[in-house]
C-alpha positions in Angstrom: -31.9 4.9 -16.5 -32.0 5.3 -13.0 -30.7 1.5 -12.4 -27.6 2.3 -15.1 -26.5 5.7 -13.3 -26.6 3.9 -9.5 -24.4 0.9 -11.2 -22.0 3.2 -12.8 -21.9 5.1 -8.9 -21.7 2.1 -7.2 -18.8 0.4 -9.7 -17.1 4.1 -9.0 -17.2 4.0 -5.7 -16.2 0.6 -5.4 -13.0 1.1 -7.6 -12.2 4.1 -5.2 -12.6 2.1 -1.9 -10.2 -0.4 -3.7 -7.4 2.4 -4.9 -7.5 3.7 -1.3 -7.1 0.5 0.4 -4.0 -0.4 -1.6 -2.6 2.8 -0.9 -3.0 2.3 2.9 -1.8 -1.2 2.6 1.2 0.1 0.6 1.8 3.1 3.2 1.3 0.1 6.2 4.2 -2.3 4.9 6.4 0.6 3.9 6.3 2.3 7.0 6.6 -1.4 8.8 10.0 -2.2 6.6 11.8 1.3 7.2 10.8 1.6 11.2 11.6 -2.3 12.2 12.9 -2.4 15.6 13.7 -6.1 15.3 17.4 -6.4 14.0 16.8 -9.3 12.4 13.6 -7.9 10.9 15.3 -4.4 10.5 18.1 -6.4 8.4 15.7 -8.4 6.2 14.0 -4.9 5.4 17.5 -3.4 4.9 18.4 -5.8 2.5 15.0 -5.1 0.5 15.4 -1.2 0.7 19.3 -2.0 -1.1 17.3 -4.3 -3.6 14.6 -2.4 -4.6 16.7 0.7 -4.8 15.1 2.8 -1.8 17.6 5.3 -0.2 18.4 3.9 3.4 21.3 5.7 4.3 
C-alpha cells in the first residue's frame, strides 16, 4: 500500500509541477506580446491582441 499511495503523490505532484509551468509559460508570452518594444514585434503582437480579441487600446 505504501508503493500505491507514493505513486498516487508522485503522479499529483507531477501533474501540479506541469499546471504551474504552463501557467508561467502562458504569463511569459503574454506579458512578452503586450510589452514588445520592437515596433515590428510590437505590431505582429498588435495584430494578435485584435485577432484573438484582447483589449489593446
Amino acid at each position: 500500500m505504501t508503493t500505491t499511495t507514493s505513486t498516487r503523490a508522485s503522479e499529483k505532484t507531477t501533474a501540479l509541477l506541469s499546471v504551474l509551468g504552463m501557467l508561467m509559460l502562458g504569463m511569459v508570452i503574454l506579458f512578452a506580446a503586450g510589452h514588445a518594444q520592437s515596433a515590428t514585434l510590437h505590431d505582429a503582437a498588435h495584430d494578435v491582441r485584435h485577432a484573438t480579441g484582447f483589449p489593446c487600446h
